[in-house]
C-alpha positions as CSV (number, residue, x, y, z in Angstrom):
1,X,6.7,-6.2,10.3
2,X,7.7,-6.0,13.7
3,X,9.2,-9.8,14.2
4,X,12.6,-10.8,15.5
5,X,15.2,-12.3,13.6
6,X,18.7,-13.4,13.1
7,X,20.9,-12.6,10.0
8,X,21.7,-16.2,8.2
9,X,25.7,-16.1,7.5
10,X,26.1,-15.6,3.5
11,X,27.7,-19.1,3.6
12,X,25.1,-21.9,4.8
13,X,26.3,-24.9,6.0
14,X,25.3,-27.9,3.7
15,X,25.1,-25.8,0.5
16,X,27.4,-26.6,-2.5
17,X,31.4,-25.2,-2.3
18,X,31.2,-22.0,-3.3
19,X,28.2,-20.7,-3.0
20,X,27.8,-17.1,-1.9
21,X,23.7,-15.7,-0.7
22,X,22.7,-12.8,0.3
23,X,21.4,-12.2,4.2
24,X,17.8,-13.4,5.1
25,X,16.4,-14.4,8.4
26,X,16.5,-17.3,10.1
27,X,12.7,-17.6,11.2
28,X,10.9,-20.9,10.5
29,X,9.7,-21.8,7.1
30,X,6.2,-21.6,7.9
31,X,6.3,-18.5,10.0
32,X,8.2,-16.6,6.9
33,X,5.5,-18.7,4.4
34,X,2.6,-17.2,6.8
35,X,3.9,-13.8,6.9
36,X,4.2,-14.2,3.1
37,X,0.8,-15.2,2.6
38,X,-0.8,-12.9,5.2
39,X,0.9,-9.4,3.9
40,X,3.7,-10.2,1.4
41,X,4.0,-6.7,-0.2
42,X,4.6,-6.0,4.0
43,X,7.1,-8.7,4.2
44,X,9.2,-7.9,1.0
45,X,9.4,-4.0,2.3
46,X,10.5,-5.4,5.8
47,X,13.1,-7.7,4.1
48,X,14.0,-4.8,2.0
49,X,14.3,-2.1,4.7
50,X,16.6,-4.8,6.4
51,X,18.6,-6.3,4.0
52,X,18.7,-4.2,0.9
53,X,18.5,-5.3,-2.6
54,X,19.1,-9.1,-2.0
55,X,18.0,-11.3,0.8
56,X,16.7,-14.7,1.5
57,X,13.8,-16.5,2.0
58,X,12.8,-19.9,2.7
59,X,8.7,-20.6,1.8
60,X,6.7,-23.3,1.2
61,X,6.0,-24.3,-2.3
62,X,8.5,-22.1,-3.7
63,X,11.4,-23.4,-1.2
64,X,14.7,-21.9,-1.1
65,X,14.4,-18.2,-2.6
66,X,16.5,-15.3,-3.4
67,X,14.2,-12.3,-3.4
68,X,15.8,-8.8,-5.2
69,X,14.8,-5.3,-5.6
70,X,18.7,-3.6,-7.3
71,X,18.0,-2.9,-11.1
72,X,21.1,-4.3,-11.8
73,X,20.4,-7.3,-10.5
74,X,17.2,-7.4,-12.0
75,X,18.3,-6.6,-15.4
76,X,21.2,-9.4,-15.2
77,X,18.3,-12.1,-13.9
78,X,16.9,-11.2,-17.5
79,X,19.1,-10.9,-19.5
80,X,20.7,-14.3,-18.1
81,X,20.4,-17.9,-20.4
82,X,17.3,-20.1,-19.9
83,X,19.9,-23.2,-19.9
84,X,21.3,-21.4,-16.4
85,X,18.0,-20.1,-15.3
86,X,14.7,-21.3,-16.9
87,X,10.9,-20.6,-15.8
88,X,10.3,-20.0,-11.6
89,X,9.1,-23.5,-10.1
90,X,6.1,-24.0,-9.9
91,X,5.0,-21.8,-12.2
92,X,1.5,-20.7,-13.3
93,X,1.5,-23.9,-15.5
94,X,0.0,-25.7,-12.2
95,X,-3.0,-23.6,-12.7
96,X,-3.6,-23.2,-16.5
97,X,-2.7,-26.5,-18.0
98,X,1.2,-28.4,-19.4
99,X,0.8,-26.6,-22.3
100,X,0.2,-23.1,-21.7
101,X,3.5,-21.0,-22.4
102,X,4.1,-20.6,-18.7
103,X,4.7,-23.7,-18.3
104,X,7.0,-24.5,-21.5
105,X,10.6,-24.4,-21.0
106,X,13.9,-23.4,-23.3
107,X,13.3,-24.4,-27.2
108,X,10.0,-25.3,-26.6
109,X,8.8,-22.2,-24.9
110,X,10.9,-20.0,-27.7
111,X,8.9,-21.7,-30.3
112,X,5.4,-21.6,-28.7
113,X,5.9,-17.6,-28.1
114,X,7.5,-17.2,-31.8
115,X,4.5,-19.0,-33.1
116,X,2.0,-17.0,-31.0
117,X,3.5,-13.3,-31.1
118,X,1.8,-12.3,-34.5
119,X,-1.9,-11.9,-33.5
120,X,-0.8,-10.1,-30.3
121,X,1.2,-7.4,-31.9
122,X,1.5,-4.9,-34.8
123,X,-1.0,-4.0,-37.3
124,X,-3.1,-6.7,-36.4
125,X,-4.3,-5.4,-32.8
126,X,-5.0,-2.0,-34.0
127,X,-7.7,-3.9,-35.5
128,X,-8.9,-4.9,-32.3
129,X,-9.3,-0.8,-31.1
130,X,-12.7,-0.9,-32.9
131,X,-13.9,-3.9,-30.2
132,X,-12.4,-2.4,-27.5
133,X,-14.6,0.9,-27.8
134,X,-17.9,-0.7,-28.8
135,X,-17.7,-3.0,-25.5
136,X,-17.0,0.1,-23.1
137,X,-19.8,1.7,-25.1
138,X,-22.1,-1.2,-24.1
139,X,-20.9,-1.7,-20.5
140,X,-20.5,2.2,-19.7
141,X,-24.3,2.3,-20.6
142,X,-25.6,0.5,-17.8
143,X,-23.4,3.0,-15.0
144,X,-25.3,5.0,-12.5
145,X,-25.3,8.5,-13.2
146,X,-23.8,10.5,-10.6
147,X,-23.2,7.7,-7.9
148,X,-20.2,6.3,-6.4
149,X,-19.7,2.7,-7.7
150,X,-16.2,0.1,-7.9
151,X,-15.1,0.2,-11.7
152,X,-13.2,-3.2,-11.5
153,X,-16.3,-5.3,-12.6
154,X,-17.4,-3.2,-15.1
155,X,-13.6,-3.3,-16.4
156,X,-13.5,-7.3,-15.8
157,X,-16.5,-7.5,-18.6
158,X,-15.0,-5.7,-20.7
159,X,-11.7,-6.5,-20.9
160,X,-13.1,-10.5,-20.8
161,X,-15.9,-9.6,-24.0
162,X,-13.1,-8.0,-26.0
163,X,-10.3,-11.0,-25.4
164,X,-13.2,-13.8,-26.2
165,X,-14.4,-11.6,-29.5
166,X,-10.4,-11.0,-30.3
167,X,-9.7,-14.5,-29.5
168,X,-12.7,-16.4,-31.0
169,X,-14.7,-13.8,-33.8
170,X,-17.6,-14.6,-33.4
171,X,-20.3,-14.6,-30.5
172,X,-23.4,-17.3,-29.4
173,X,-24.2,-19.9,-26.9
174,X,-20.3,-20.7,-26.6
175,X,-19.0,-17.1,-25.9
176,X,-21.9,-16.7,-23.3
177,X,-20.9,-20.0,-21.8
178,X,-17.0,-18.6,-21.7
179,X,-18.8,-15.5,-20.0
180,X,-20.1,-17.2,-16.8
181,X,-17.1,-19.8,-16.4
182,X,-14.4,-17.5,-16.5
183,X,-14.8,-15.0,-13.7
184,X,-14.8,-17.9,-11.2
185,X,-12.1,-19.8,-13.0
186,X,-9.8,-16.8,-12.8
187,X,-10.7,-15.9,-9.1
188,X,-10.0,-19.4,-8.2
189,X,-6.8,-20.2,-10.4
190,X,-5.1,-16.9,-9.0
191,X,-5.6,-17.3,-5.2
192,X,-4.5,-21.7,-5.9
193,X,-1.3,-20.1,-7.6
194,X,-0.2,-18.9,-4.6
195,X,-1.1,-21.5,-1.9
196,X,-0.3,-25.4,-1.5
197,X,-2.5,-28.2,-1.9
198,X,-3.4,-29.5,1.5
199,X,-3.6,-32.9,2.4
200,X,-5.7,-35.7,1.6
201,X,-7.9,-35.6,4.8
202,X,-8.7,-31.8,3.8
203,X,-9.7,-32.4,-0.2
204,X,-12.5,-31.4,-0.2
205,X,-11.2,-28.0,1.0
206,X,-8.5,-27.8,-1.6
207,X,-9.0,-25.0,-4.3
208,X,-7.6,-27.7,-6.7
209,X,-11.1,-29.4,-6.4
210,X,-12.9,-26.5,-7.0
211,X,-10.2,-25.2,-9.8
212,X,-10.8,-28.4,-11.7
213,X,-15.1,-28.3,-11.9
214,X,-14.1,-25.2,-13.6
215,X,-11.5,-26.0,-16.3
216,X,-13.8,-29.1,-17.2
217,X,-16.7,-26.6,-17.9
218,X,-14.0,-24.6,-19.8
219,X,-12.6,-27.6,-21.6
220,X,-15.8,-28.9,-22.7
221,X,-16.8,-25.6,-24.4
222,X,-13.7,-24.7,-25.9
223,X,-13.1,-28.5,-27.1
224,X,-16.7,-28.1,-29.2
225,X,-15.1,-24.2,-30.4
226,X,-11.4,-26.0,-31.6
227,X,-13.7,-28.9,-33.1
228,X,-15.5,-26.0,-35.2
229,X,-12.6,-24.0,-35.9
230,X,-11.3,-27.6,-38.0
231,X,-14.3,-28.3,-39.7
232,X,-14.8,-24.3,-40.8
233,X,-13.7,-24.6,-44.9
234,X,-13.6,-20.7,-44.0
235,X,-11.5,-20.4,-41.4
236,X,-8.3,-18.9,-43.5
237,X,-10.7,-16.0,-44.2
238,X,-11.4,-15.3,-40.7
239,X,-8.4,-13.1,-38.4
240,X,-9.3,-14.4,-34.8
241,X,-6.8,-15.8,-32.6
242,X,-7.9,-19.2,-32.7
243,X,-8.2,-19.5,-36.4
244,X,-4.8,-17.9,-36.5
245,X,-3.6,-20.5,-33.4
246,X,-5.2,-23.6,-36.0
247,X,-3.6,-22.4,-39.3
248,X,0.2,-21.5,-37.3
249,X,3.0,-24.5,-38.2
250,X,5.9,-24.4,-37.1
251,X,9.5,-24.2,-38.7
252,X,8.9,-28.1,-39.0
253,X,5.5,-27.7,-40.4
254,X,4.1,-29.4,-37.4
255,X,0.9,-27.5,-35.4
256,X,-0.1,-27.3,-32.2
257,X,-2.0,-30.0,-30.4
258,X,-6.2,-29.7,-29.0
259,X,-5.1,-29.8,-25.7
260,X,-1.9,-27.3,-26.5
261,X,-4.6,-24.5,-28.4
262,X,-6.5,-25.0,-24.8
263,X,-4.2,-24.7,-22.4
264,X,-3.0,-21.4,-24.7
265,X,-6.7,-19.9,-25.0
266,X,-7.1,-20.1,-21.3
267,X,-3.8,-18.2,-20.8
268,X,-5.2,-15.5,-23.0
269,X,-8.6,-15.8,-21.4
270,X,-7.2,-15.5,-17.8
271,X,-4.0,-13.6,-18.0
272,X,-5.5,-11.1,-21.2
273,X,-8.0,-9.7,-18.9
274,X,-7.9,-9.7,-15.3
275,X,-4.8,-7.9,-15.4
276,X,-5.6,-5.0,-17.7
277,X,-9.0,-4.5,-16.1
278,X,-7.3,-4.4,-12.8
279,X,-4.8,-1.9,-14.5
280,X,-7.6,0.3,-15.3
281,X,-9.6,0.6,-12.2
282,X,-6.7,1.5,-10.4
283,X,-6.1,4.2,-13.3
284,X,-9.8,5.5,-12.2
285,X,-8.5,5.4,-8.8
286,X,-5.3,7.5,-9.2
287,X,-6.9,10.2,-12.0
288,X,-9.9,10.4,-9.7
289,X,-7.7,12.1,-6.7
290,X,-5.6,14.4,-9.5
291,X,-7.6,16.7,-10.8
292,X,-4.7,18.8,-12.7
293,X,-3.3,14.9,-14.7
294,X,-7.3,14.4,-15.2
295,X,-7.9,17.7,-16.8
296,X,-4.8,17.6,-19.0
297,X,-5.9,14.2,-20.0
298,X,-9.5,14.9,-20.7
299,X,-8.5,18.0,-23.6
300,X,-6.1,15.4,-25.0
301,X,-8.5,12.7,-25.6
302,X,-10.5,15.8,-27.4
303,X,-7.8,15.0,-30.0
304,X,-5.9,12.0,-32.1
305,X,-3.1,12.4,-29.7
306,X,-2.2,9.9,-26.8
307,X,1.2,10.9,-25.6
308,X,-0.1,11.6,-21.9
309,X,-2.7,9.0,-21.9
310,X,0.2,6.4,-22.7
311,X,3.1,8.2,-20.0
312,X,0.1,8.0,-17.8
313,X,-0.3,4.3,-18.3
314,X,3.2,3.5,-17.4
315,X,3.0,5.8,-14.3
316,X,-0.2,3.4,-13.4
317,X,1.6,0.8,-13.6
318,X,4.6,1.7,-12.0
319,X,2.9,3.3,-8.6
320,X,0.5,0.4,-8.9
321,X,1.8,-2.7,-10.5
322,X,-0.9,-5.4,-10.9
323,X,2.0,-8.3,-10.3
324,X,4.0,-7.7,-8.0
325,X,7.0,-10.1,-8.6
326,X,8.1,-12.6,-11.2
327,X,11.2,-15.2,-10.6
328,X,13.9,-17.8,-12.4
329,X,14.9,-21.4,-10.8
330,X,18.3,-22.0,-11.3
331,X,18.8,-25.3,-13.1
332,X,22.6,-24.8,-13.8
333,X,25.3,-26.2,-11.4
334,X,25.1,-22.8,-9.8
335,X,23.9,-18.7,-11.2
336,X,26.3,-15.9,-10.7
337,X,24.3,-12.7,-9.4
338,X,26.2,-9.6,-8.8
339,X,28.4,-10.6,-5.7
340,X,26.3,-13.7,-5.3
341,X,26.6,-17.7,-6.6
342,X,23.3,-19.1,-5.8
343,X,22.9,-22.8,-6.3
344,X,21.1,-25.3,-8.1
345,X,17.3,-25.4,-7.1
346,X,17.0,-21.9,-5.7
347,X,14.3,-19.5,-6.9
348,X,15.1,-15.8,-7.9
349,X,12.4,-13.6,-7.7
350,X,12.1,-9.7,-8.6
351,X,9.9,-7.6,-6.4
352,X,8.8,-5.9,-9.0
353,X,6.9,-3.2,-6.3
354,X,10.2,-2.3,-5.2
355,X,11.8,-1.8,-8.0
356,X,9.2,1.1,-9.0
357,X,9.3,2.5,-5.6
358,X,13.0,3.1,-6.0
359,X,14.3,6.4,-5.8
360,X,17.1,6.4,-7.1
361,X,15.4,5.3,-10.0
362,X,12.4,7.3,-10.3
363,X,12.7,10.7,-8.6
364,X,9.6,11.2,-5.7
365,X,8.5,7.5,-6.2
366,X,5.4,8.0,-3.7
367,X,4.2,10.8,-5.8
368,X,2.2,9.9,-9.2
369,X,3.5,12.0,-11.8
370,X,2.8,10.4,-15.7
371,X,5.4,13.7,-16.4
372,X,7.8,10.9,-15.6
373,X,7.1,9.2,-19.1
374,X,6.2,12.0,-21.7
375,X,8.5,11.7,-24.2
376,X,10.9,9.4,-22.1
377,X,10.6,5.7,-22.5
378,X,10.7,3.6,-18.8
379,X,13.9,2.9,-17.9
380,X,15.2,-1.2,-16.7
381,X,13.3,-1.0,-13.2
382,X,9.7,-0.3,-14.8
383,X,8.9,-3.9,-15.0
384,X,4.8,-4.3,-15.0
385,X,5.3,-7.0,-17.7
386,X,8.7,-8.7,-16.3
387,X,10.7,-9.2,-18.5
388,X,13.7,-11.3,-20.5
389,X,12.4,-13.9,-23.0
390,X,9.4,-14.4,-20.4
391,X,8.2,-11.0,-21.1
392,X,4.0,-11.0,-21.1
393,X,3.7,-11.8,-24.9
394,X,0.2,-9.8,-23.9
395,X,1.9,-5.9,-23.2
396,X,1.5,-4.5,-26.6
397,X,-2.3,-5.9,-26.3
398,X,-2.8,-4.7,-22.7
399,X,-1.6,-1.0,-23.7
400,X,-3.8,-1.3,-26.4
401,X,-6.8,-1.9,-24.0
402,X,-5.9,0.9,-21.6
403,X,-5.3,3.3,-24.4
404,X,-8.5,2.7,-25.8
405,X,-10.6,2.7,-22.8
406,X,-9.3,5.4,-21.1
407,X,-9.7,7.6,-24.3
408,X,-13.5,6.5,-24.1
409,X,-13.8,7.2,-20.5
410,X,-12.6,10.8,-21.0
411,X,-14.7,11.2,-24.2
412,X,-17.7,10.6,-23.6
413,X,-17.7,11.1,-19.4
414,X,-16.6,13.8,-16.5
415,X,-14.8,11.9,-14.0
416,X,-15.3,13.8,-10.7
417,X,-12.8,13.9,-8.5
418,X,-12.3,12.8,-4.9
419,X,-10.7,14.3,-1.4
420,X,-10.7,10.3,-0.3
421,X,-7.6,8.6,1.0
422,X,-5.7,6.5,-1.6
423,X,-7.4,3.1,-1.9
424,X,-5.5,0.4,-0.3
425,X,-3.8,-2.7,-1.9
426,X,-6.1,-5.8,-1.7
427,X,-4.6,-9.2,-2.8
428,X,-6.8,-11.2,-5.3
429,X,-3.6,-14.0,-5.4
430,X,-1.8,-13.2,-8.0
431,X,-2.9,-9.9,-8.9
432,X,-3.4,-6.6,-6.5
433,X,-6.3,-4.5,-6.9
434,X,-7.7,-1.4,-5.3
435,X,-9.3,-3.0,-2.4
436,X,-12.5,-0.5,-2.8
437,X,-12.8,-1.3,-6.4
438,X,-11.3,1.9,-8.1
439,X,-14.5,3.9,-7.0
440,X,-15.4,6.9,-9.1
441,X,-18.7,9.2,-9.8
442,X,-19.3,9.9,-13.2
443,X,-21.6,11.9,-15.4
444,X,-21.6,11.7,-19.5
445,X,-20.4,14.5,-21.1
């Protein structure tokens, strides 16, 4: 970014005694929230570049923020208690509902993700690899032969059909119903997570408007699915997340509310699948301009083995993490941070983008190398998933997904490389995709 600033002091007048923050620049609010909106992986490097691995900012909706790229601070944000720093305010709770798990705080939230972790990990989602394979079967059938065409789509239906057959078991009416709300739910939840509501005058403008047509769509159908689920004298037979969400108690033998297992299904919904689809087209993208990592990768999937399929899943997500930060609000009296006390009310956010582009962490960051991971797990700056007791409940699933797709992909079709430039970053809200789609030309095998 080539703006003008000036350095504010470490100590700001009007703060609490004591309190210690980083550098940041004193530009208006809403010229810092515009460049933030505009271009904020371009605004983070800038801040970076200028002030190193701690600096401040001052945005609208998230206020007062401590934005940091050092590992070690990263890894002591984590690792720090959710009585001194608790969920980032707001959170994605604005977007999917009071009782999703983003939105849950301390005991609650523990609970909530203790009760949920079982059907997302372990024996139970290698179940799921059958799913995964017959819905790229289905959706890889209908790809042109031999033409260029964006793979994100094609890996947003099939990431979405495999979480609504993992979550719900079944198909019909309701699942096709789920099928045309939730593309446009998702688009519009993730670019409302990262803007304000405007004014009264300007409501009917408001993505809020538009955000809630679609959750009562979604409501109404998954209402009638919970309503099922109850009255189904089967349902301990059956091993779908929501049968498994309306037979869970917890330790005090008390269950989760309608509106709770909602809120909940639409965090799988949204979060399960836009992410790891967007994951895998930029996999297409990256193997589709290495031809030596595609080869390598196409005799392995030949085999049972995965070990480079999975290093190169990490190196994905390291060169191009989906999610690009994730954050604490202090709610203590004040939060130690390396040389830093910041107070009450602040937000702490971890570019997570910077972290992986660290050299000193990961040797050549700019060059994409799944050697990197091959028999080496990721070290504390590989943080696709944050991390702390806020980790994505969801990675074990995601990797799952990838695994499994990308073994299809290299089964069953060539993957012809490209001379092309790199496809740039494009900004969905939350998420980053390739902004051409993750192009590719395929032929089957």
């Amino acid at each position: 970014m080539s703006v003008s600033s000036v350095d504010v002091p470490a100590s700001v007048t009007g703060e609490p005694a004591g309190t210690l923050l980083p550098p940041g620049t004193r530009l208006p609010m809403i010229v810092q929230g515009l460049g933030f909106l505009a271009d904020r992986r371009r605004m983070i490097q800038w801040l970076s570049r200028r002030y190193g691995g701690a600096t401040l900012l001052r945005l609208p909706i998230f206020g007062n923020l401590v934005l940091i790229s050092d590992p070690v601070l990263a890894k002591q944000l984590c690792s720090t208690k959710t009585d001194i720093a608790s969920n980032i305010q707001p959170n994605l709770g604005r977007t999917l509902g009071a009782g999703s798990m983003f939105a849950l705080e301390g005991q609650t939230h523990r609970r909530r993700r203790k009760l949920l972790t079982p059907p997302l990990h372990g024996k139970r989602i290698k179940g799921y690899e059958a799913i995964v394979a017959e819905e790229f079967a289905a959706e890889s059938a209908t790809w042109p032969v031999g033409e260029s065409f964006p793979t994100l789509d094609p890996m947003m239906r099939i990431t979405l059909n495999v979480i609504l057959r993992a979550v719900f078991g079944a198909d019909g009416a309701h699942l096709d119903s789920l099928r045309r709300i939730m593309p446009a739910l998702v688009e519009t939840g993730s670019r409302r997570s990262t803007l304000p509501d405007l004014p009264k005058f300007a409501e009917r403008l408001n993505l809020q408007r538009r955000l809630a047509g679609h959750r009562a769509e979604y409501d109404a159908v998954i209402t009638s699915l919970i309503t099922q689920g109850r009255a189904d004298p089967h349902v301990h037979e059956r091993d779908d997340i929501l049968s498994l969400m309306l037979q869970s108690e917890y330790d005090d033998g008390s269950t989760m509310t309608d509106a709770e297992i909602a809120d909940e299904l639409l965090t799988l919904l949204a979060a399960g699948h836009e992410t790891t689809a967007t994951s895998l087209a930029w996999a297409v993208e990256r193997l589709s301009r290495h031809p030596e990592i595609l080869a390598d990768l196409a005799a392995e999937a030949a085999t049972d083995d995965n070990p480079l399929r999975i290093a190169t899943i990490h190196e994905v997500q390291r060169s191009r993490p989906v999610i690009d930060m994730f954050g604490r609000h202090v709610v203590a009296e004040h939060l130690d941070l390396g040389d830093y006390r910041i107070p009450k009310g602040y937000n702490v956010v971890v570019a997570i983008s910077l972290l992986h582009d660290d050299s000193e962490q990961f040797a050549d960051p700019q060059r994409f190398d799944p050697q990197r991971f091959v028999g080496a797990k990721p070290g504390q700056a590989w943080l696709p998933f944050g991390g702390g007791t806020r980790r994505c409940i969801g990675a074990a699933f995601a990797h799952m997904e990838m695994d499994v797709v990308l073994r299809e992909l290299l089964r069953h079709f060539t993957v012809h490389t490209t001379t092309a430039p790199a496809e740039r970053w494009h900004s969905r809200g939350v998420a980053y995709a390739p902004r051409d789609g993750g192009k590719v030309v395929v032929t089957p095998r």
